[in-house]
Backbone of each chain as ProteinMPNN parsed JSONL, in Angstrom:
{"seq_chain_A": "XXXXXXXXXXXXXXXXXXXXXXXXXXXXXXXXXXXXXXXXXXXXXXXXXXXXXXXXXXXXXXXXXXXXXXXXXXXXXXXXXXXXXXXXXXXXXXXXXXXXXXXXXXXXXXXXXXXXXXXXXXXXXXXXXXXXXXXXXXXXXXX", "coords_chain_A": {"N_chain_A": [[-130.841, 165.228, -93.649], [-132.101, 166.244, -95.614], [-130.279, 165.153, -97.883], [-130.161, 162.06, -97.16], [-132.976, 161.67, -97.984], [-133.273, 162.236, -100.716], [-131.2, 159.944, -100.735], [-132.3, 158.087, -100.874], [-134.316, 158.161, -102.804], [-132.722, 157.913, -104.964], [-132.197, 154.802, -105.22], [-134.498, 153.875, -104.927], [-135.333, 154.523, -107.413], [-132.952, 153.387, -109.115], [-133.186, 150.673, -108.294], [-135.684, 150.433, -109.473], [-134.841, 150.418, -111.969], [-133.252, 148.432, -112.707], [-134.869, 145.888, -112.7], [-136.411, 146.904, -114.501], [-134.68, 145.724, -117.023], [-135.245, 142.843, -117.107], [-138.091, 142.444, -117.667], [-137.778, 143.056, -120.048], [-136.555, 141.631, -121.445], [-137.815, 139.035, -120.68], [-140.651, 139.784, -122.671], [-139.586, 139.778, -124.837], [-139.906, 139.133, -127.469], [-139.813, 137.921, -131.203], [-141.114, 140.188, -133.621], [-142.957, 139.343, -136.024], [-145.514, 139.332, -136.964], [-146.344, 141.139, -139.739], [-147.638, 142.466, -142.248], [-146.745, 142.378, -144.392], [-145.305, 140.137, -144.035], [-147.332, 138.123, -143.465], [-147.822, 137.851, -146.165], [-145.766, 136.856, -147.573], [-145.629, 134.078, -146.16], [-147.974, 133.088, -147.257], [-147.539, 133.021, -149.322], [-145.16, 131.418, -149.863], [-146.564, 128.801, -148.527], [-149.074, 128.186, -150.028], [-146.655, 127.604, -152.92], [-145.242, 125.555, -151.662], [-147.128, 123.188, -151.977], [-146.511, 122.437, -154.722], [-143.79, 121.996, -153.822], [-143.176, 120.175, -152.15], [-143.241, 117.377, -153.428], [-140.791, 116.984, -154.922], [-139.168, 117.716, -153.335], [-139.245, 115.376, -151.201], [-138.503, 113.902, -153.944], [-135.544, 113.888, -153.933], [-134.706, 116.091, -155.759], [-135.01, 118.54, -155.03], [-133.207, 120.531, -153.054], [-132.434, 121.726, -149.157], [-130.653, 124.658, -148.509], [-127.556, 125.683, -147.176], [-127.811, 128.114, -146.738], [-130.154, 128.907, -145.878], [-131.718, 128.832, -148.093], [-133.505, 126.95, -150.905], [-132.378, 125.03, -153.735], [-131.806, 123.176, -156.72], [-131.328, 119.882, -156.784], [-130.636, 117.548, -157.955], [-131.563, 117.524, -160.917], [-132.446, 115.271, -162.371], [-133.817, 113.435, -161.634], [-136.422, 114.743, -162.329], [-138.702, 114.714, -164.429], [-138.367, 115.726, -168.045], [-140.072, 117.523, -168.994], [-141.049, 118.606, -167.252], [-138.773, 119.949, -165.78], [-138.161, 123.035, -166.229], [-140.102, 124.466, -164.952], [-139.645, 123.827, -162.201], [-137.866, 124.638, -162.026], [-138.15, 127.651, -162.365], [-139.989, 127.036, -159.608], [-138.393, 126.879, -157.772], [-136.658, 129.516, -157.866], [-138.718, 131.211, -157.434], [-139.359, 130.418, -154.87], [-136.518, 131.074, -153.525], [-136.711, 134.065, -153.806], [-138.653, 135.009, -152.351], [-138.288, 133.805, -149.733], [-135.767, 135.299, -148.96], [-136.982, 137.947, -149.036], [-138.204, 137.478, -146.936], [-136.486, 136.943, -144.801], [-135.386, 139.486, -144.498], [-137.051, 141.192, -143.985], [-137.706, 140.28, -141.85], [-135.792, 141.015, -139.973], [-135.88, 143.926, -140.34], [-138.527, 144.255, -139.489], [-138.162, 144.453, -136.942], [-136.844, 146.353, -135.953], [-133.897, 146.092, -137.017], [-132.14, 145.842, -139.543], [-129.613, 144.859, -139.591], [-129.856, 142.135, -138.856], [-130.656, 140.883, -140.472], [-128.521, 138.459, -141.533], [-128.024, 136.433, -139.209], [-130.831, 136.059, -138.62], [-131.246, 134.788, -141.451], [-129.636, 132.512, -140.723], [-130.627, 130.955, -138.408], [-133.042, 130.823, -139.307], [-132.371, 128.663, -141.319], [-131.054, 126.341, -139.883], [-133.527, 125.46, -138.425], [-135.065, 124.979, -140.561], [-134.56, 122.556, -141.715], [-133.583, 120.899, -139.461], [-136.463, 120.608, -139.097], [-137.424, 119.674, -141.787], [-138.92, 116.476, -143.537], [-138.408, 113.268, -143.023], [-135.729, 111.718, -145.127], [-135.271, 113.783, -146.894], [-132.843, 116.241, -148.668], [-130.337, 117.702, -147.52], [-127.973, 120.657, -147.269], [-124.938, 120.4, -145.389], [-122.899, 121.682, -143.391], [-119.997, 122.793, -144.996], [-120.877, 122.647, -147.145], [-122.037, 120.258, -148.275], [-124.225, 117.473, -149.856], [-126.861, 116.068, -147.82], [-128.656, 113.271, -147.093], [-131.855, 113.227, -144.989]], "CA_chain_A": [[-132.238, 164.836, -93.92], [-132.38, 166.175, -97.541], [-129.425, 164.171, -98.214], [-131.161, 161.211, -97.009], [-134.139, 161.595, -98.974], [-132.837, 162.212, -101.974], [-130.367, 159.187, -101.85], [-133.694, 156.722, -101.032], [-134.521, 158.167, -103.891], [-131.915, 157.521, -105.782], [-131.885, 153.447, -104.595], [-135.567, 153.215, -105.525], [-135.075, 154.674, -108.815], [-132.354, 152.158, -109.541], [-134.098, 149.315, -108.329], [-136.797, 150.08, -110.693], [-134.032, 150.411, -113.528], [-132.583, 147.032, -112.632], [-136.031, 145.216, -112.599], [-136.649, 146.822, -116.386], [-134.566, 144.465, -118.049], [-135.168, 141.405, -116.821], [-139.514, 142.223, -118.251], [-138.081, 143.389, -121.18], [-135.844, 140.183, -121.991], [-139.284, 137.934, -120.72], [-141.091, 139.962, -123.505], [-138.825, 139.293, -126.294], [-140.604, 138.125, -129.309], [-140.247, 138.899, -132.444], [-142.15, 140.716, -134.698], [-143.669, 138.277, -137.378], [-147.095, 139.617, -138.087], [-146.759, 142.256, -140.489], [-148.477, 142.209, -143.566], [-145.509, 142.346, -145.353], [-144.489, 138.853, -143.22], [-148.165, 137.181, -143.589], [-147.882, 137.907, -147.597], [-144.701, 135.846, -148.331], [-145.974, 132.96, -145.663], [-149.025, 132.684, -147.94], [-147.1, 132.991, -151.084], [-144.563, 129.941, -149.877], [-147.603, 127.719, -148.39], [-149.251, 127.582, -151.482], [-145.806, 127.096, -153.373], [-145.151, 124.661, -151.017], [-148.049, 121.986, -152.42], [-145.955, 121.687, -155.552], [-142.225, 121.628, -153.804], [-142.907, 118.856, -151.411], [-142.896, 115.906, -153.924], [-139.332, 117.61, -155.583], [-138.492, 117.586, -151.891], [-138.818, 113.853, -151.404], [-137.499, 112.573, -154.926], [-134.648, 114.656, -154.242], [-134.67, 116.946, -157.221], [-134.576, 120.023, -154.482], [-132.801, 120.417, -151.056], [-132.459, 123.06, -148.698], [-129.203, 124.682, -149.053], [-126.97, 125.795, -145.648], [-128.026, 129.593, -146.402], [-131.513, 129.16, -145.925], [-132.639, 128.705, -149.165], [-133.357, 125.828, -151.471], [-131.724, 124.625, -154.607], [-132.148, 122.199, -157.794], [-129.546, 119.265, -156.652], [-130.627, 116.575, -159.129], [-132.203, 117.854, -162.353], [-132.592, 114.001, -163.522], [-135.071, 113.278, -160.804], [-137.275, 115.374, -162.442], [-139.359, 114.47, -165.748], [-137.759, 116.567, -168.558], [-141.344, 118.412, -169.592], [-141.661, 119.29, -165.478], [-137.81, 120.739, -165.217], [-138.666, 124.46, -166.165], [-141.421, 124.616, -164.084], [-138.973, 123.309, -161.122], [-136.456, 126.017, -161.79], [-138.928, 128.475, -161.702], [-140.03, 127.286, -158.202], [-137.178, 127.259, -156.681], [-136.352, 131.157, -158.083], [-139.557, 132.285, -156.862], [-139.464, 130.544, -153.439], [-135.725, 131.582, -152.62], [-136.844, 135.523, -153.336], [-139.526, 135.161, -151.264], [-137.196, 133.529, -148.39], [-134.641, 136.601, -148.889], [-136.939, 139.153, -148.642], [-138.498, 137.289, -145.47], [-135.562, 137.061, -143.248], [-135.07, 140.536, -144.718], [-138.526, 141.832, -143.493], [-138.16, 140.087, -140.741], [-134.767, 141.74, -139.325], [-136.617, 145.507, -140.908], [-139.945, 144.992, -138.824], [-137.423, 144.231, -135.603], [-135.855, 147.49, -136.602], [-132.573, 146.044, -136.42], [-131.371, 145.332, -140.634], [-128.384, 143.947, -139.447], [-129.973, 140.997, -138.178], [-130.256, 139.568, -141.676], [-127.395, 137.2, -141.776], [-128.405, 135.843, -138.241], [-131.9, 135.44, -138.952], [-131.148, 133.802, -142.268], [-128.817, 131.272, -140.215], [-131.622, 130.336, -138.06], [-134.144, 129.625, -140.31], [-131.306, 127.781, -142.157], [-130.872, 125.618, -139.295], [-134.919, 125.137, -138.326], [-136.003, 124.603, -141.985], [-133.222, 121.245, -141.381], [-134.74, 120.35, -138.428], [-138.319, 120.329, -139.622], [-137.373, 118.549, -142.501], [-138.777, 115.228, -143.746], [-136.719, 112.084, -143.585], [-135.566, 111.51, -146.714], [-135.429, 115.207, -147.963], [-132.04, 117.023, -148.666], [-130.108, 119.601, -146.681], [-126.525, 120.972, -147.262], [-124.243, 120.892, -144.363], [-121.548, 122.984, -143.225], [-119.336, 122.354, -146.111], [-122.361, 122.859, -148.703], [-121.955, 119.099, -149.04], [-125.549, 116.919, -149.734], [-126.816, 115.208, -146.852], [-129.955, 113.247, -146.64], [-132.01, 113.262, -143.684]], "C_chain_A": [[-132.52, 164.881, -95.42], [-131.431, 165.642, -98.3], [-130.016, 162.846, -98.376], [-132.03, 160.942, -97.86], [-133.802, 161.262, -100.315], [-131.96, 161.031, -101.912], [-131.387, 157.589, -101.856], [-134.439, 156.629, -102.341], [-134.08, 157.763, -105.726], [-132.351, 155.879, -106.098], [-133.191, 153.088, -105.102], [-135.291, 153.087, -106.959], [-134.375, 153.675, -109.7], [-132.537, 151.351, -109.557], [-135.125, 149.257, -109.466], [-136.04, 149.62, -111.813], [-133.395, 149.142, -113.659], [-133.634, 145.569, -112.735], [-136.286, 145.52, -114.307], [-136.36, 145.99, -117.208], [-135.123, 143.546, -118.148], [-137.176, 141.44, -117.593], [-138.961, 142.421, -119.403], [-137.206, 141.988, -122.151], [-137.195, 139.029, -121.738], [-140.194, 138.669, -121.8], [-140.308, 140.462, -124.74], [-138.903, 138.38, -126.854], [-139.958, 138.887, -129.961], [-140.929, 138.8, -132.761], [-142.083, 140.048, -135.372], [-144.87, 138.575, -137.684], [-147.328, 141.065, -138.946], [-147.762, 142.121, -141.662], [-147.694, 141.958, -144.344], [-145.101, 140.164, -145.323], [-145.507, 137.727, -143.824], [-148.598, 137.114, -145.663], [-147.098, 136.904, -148.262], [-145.072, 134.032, -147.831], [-147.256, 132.269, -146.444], [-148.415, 132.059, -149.081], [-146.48, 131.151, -150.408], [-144.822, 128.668, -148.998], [-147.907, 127.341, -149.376], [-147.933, 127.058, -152.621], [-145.264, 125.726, -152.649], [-145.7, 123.098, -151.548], [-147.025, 121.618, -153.417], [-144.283, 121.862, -155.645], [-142.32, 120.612, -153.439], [-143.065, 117.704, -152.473], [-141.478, 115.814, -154.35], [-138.907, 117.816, -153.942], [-138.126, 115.904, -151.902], [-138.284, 112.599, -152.382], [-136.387, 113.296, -154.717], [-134.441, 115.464, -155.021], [-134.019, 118.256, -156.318], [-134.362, 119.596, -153.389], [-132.572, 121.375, -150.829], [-130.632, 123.012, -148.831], [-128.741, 125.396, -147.556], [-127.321, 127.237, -145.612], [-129.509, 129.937, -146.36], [-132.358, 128.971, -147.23], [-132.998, 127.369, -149.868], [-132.867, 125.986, -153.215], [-131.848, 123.096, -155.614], [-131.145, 121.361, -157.728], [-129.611, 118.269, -157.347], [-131.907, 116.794, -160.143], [-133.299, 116.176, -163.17], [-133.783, 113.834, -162.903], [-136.404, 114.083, -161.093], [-137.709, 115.418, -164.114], [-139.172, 115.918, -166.493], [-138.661, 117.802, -169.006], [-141.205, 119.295, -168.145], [-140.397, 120.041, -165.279], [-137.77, 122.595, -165.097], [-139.01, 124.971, -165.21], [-140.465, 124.403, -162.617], [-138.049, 124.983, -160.956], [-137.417, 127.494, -161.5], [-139.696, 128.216, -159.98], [-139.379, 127.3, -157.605], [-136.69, 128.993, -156.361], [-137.448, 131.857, -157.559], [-139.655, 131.99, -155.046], [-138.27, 131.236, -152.759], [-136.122, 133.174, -152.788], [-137.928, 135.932, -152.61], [-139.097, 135.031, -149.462], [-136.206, 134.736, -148.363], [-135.427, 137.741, -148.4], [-137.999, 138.776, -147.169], [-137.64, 137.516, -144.359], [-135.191, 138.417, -143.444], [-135.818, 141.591, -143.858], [-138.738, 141.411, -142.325], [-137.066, 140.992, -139.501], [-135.568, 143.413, -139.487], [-137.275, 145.426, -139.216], [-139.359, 145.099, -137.457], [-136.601, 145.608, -135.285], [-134.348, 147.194, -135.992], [-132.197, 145.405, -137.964], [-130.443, 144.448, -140.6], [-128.262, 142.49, -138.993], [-130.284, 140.166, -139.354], [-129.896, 138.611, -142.005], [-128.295, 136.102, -140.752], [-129.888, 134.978, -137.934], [-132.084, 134.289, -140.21], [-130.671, 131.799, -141.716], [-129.641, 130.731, -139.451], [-132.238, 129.754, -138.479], [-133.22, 128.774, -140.742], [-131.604, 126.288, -141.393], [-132.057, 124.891, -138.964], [-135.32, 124.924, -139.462], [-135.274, 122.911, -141.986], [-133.584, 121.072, -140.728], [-136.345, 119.893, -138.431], [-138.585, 118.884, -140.555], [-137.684, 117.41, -142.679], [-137.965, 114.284, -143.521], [-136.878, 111.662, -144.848], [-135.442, 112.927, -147.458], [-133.908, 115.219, -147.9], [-131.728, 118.03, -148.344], [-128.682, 119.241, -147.028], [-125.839, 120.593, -145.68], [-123.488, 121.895, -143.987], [-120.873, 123.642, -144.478], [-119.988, 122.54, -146.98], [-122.377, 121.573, -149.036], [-123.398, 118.309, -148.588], [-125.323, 115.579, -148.726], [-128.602, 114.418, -147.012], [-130.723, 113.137, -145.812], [-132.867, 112.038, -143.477]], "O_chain_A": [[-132.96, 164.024, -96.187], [-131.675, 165.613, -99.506], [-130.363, 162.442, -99.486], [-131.897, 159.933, -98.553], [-134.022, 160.2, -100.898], [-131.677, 160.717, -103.068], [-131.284, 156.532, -102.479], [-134.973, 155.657, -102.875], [-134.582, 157.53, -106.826], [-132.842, 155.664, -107.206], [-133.232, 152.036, -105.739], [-135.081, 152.059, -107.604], [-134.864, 153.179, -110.715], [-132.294, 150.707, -110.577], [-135.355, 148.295, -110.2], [-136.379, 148.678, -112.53], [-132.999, 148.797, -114.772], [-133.193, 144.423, -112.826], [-136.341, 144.647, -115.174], [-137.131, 145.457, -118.005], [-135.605, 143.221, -119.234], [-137.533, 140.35, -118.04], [-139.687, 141.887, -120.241], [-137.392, 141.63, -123.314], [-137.479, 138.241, -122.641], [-140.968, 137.741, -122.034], [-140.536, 141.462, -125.421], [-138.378, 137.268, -126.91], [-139.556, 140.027, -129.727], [-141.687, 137.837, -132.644], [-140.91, 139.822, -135.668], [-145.36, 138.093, -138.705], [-148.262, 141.856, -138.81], [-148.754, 141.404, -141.528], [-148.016, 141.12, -145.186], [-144.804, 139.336, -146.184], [-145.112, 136.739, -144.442], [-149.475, 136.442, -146.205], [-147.471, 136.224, -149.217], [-144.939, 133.044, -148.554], [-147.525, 131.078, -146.282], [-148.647, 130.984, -149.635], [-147.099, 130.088, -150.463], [-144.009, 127.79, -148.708], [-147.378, 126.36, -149.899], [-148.229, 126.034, -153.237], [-144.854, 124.847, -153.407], [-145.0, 122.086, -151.559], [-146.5, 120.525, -153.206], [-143.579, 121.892, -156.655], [-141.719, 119.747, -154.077], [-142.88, 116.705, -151.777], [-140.893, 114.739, -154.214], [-137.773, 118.292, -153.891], [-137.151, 115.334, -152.391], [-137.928, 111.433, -152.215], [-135.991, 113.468, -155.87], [-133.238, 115.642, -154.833], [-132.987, 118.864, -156.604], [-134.909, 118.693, -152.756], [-132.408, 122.216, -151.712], [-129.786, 122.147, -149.057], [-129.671, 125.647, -146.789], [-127.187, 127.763, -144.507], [-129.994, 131.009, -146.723], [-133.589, 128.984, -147.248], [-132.653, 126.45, -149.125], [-133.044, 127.048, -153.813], [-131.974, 122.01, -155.048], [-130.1, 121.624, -158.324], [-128.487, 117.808, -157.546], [-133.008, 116.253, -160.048], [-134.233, 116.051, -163.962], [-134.817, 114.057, -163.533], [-137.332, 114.11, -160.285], [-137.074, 116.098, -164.921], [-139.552, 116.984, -166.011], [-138.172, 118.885, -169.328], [-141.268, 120.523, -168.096], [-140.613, 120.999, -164.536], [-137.43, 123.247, -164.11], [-138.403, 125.841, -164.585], [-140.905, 125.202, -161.791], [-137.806, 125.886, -160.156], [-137.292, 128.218, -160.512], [-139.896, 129.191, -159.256], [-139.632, 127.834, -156.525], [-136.46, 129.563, -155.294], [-137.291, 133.029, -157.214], [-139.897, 132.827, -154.176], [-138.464, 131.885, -151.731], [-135.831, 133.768, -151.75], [-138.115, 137.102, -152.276], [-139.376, 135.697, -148.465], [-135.946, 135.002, -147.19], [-134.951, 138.504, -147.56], [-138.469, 139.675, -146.472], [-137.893, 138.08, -143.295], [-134.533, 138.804, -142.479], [-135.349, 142.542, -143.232], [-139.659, 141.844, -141.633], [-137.464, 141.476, -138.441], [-135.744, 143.979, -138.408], [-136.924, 146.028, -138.201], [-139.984, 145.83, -136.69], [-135.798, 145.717, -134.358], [-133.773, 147.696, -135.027], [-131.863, 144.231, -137.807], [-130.342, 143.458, -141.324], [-127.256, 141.808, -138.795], [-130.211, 138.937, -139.317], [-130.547, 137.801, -142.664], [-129.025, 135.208, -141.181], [-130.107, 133.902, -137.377], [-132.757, 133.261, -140.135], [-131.029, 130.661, -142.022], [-129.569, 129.528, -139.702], [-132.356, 128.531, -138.389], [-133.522, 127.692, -140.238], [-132.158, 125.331, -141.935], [-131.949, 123.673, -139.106], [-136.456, 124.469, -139.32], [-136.047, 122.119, -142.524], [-134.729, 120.861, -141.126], [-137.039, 119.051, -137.86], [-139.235, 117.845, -140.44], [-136.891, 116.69, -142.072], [-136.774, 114.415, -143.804], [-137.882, 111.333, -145.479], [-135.553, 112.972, -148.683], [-133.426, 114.346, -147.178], [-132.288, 119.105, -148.556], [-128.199, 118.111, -147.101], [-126.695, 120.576, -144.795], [-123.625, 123.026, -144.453], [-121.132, 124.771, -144.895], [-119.297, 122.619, -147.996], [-122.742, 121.415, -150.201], [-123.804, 118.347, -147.427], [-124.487, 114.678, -148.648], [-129.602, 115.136, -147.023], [-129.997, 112.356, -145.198], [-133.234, 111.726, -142.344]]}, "seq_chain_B": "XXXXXXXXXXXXXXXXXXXXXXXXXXXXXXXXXXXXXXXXXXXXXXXXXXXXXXXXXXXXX", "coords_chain_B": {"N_chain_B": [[-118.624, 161.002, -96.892], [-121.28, 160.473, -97.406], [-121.557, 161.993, -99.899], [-119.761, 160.34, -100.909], [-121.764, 157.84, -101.436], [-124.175, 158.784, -103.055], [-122.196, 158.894, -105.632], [-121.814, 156.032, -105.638], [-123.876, 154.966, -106.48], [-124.896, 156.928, -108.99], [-123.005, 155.503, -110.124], [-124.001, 152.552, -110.428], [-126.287, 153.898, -111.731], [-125.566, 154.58, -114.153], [-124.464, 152.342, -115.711], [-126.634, 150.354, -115.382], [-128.234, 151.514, -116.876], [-126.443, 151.059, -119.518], [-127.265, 148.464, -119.772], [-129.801, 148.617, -120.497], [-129.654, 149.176, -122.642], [-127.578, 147.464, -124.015], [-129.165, 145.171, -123.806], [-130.725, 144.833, -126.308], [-129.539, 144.82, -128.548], [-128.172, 143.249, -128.798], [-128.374, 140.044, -130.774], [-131.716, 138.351, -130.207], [-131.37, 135.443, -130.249], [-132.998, 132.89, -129.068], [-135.354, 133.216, -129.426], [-135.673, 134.426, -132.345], [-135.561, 131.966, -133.012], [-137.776, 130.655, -132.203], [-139.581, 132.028, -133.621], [-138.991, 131.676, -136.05], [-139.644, 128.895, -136.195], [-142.543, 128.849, -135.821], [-142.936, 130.354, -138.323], [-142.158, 128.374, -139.872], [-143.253, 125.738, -139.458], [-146.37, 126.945, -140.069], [-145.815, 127.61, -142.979], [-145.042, 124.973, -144.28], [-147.177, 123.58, -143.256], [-147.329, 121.754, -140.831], [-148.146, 119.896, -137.8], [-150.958, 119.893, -138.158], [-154.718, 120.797, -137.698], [-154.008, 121.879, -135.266], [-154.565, 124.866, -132.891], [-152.941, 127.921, -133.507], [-151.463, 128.097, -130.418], [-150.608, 125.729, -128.368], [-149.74, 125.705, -125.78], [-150.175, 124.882, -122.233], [-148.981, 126.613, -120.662], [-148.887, 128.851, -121.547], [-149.91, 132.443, -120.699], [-153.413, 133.255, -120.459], [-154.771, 135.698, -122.953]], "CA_chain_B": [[-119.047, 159.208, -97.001], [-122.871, 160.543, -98.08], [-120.758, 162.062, -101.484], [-119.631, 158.66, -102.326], [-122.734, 156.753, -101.697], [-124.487, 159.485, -104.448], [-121.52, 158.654, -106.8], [-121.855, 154.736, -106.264], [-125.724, 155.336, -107.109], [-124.589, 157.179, -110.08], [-122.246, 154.416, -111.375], [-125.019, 151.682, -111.273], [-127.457, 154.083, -112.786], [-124.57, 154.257, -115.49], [-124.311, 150.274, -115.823], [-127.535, 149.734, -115.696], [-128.601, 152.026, -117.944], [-126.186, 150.467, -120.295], [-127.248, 147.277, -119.851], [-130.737, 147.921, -121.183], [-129.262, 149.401, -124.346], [-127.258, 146.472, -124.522], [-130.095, 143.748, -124.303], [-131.798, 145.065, -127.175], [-128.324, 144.975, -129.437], [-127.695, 141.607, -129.462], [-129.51, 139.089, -131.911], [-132.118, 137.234, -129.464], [-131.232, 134.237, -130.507], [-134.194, 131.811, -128.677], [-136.975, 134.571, -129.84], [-135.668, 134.124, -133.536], [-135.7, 130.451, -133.477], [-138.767, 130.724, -131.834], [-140.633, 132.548, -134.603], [-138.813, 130.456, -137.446], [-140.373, 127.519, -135.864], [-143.599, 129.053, -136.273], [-143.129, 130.121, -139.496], [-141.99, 127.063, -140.883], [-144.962, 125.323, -139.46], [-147.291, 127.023, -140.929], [-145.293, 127.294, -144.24], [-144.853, 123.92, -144.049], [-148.319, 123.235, -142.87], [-147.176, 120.615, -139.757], [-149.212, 120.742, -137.172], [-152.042, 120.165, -138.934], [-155.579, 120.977, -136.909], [-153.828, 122.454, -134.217], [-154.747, 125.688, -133.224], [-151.324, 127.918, -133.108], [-151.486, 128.422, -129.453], [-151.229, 125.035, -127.85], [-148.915, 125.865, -124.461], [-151.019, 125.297, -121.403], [-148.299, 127.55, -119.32], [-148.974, 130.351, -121.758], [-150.764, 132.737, -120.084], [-154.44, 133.952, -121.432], [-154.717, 136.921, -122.882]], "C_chain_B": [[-120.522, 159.052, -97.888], [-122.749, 160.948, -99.671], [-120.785, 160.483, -101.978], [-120.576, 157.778, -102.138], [-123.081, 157.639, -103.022], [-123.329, 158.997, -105.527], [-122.037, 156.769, -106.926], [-123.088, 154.799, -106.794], [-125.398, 155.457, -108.571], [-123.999, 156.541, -110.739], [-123.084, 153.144, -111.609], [-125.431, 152.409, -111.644], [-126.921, 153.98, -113.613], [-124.655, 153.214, -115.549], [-125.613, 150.033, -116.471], [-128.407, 150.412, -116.837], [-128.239, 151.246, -119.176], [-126.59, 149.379, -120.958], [-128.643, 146.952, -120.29], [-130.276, 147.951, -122.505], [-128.751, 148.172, -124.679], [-128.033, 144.953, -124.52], [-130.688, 144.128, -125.718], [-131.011, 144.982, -128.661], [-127.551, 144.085, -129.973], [-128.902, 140.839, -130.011], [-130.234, 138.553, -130.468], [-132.169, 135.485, -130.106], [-132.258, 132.779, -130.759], [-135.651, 132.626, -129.423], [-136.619, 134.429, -131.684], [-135.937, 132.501, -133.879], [-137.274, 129.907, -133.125], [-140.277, 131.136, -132.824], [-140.171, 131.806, -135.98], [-139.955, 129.103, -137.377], [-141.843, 127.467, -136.329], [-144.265, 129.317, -137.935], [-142.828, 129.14, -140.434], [-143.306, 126.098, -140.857], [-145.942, 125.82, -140.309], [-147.132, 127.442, -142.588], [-145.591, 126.189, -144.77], [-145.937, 123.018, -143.786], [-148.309, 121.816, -141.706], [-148.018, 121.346, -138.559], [-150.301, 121.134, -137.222], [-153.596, 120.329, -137.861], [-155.583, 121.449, -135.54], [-153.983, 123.885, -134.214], [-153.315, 126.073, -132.893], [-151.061, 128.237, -131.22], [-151.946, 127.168, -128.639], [-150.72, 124.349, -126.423], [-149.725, 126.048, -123.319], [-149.997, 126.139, -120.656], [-148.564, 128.678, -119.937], [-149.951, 130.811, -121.37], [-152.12, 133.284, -120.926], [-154.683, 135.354, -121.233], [-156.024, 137.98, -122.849]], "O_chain_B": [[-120.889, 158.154, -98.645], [-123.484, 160.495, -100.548], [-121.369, 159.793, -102.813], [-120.341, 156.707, -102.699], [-122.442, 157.384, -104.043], [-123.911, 158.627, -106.547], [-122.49, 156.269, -107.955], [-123.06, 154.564, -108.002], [-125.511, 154.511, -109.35], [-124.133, 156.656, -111.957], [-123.034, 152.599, -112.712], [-125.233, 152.1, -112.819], [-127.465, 153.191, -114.386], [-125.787, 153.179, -115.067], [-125.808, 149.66, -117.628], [-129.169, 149.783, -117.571], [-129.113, 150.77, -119.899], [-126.475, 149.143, -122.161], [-129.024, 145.8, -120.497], [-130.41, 147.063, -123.347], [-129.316, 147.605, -125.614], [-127.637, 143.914, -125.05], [-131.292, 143.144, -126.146], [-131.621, 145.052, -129.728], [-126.757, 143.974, -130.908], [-130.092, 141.0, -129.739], [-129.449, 138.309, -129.551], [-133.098, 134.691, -130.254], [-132.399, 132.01, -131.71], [-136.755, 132.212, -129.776], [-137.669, 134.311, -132.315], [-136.45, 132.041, -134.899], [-137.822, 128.951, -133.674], [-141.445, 130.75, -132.776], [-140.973, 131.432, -136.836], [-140.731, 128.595, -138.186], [-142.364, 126.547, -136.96], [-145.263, 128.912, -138.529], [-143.203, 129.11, -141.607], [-144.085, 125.788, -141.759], [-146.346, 125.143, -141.255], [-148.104, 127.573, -143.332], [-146.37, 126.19, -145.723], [-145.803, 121.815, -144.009], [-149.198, 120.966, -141.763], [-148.389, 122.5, -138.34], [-150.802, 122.147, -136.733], [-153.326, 119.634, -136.882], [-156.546, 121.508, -134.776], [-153.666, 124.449, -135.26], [-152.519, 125.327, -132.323], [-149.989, 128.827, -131.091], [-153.093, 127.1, -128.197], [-150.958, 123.233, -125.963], [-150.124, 127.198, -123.136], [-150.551, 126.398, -119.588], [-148.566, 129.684, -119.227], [-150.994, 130.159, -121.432], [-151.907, 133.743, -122.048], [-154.787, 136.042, -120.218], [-155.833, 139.194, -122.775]]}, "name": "protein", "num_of_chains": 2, "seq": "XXXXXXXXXXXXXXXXXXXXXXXXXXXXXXXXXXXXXXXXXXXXXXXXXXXXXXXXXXXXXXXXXXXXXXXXXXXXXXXXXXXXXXXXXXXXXXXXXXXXXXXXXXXXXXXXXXXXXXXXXXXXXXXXXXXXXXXXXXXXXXXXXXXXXXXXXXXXXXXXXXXXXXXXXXXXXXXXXXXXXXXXXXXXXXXXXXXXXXXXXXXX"}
């Protein structure tokens, strides 16, 4: 009898424990609203207004590690090139310490790379036609 | 025979135990691409006048 009991007990118990996953895989988000997260998304909106034209003359393309990069200098009026190189340097350390902050707030660091490679792949997907993205190879593609 | 049911018990609770640790250990993959998407959007500003929530299956909260 107290055998019994105790192994119904058991059998529920497990059932519950076998039912856990499966809610905790249907509520798997990530974390994206920190403050930390909605600080850099501000920062590289507003930077944004004055990439997208250096997006479509080509001047800048996204590069296969998530970031973007200055791939034709000429395309870009010699007074305005500075000014270019500086947006590019301030948007990729804003993109680094996003997918950075974004693996942190997940508390899992190591998800860095992986998250980088995502966005990588979705910032290329989003993409304009006509913009520039690396491929595999790092070689320029236009879309 | 009532011994080894208690042990098989005990080897799923072992398993399954494992097996939450191990959902939580691998990259989610769809849940990262999922929140890129979002943040590129509104990086990106596509999607313009939409509010961000525009899935009639998602449920209200």
């Amino acid at each position: 009898m107290n055998i019994k009991q105790t192994l119904t007990g058991f059998y529920l118990f497990v059932a519950v424990l076998m039912v856990a996953p499966i809610t905790s895989l249907a509520a798997a988000d990530l974390e994206v609203n920190t403050p930390a997260i909605s600080t850099l998304k501000n920062s590289m909106q507003t930077r944004h207004g004055q990439l997208a034209g250096h997006y479509g003359s080509g001047a800048v393309g996204l590069t296969r590690d998530g970031l973007i990069a200055v791939r034709d200098a000429n395309a870009v009026p010699l007074a305005q090139r500075q000014g270019v190189n500086s947006l590019v340097s301030a948007e990729n350390s804003d993109r680094n310490a996003l997918y950075k902050e974004i693996a942190t707030a997940n508390g899992h660091p190591e998800w860095e790379a992986e998250v980088r490679s995502t966005f990588a792949q979705r910032w290329v997907q989003k993409a304009q036609g006509g913009w520039w993205y690396q491929d595999a190879s790092g070689g320029w593609k236009q879309k | 025979m009532r011994i080894s049911n208690i042990t098989w018990a005990g080897l799923l609770l072992a398993l399954t135990l494992q097996a939450c640790v191990t959902i939580n250990i691998y990259f989610p993959a769809a849940a990262a691409e999922k929140a890129a998407d979002k943040i590129i959007d509104e990086v990106w500003q596509l999607k313009e006048g939409q509010p961000a929530n525009t899935d009639p299956a998602a449920p209200a909260k």
